[in-house]
C-alpha positions, 0 to 999 in steps of 0.5 A: 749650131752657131753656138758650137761653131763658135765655140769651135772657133775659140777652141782653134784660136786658143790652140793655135795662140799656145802653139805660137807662144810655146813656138816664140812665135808670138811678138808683142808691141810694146805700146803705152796703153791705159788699162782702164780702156782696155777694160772697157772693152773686155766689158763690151767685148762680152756684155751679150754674154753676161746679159745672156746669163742675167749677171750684174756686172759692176766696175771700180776703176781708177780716175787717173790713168793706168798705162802700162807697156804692152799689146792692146790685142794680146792685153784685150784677149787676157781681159776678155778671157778673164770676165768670160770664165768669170761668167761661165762659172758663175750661176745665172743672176750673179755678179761679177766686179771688176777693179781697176788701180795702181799700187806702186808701180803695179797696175791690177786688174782684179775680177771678182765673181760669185761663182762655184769658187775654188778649193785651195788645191786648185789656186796654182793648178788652174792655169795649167794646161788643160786644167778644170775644176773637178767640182764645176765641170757639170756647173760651167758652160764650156772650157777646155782648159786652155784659156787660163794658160794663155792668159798667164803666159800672155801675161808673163810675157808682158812682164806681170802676174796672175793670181786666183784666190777663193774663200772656197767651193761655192764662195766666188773666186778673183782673178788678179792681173798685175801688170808693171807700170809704163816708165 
């Protein structure tokens, strides 16, 4: 029952944050923040659950500082939604990474699992709304559809990407944040 509670929460949460963005409801700070530590934070933020599902999650990020412009909350919730999709599709014991760097005056954050993966009609189409994937709705625990399209428009409105990319079904998938580097 807590459970469900709580996965009605986020479902509430998440409707009401794309009501706020379709609405400009939603004003971002504009604050100088390293991304490295919001990473960090995602990983903390959903440790219990990778550790529910006995995932093993390892981390690359750079040794310098990879500060960006934006709302720690809004970049935290993209960070958080983005490893718990990762763990949700990804079969119990697998792994997830997570890349954190610079290229040019991007910042990425990539984040790879060995998950049910995504055929190549299913790339773009992801981050609509309401969008699942035909061949893991029985291998998913939970989702609606909705987290992906408040990732991309929290990440739009920060003036970055995201992108997917996947060998294929079965293979894994990555999901790439790119951010732009704070002047």
């Amino acid at each position: 029952m807590d459970r469900q509670v709580d996965q009605l929460t986020a479902l509430v949460d998440e409707l009401l944050d794309l009501s706020r963005i379709a609405q400009g409801k939603i004003e971002l700070a504009h604050d100088a923040l390293d991304v490295r530590t919001l990473v960090a934070a995602a990983i903390e933020d959903t440790r219990s659950l990778a550790d529910q599902l006995g995932h093993r999650i390892s981390v690359a990020q750079a040794d310098e500082p990879l500060v960006v412009s934006g709302d720690r909350t809004r970049l935290l919730q993209v960070f958080v939604n983005l490893l718990a999709n990762a763990f949700k599709y990804t079969p119990d014991g697998g792994a997830v990474h997570i890349e954190s760097r610079r290229t040019g005056e991007a910042v990425l954050v990539s984040i790879r699992d060995t998950g049910v993966g995504l055929a190549p009609d299913q790339l773009e189409t992801m981050f609509e709304l309401f969008a699942q994937s035909r061949d893991a709705r029985g291998r998913s625990r939970g989702g609606l559809g909705i987290g992906l399209n408040v990732v991309r428009r929290l990440v739009e409105m920060h003036g970055g990407t995201v992108i997917a990319t996947s060998p294929g079904l079965g293979a894994g998938a990555t999901l790439t944040v790119e951010l732009p580097v704070h002047d």
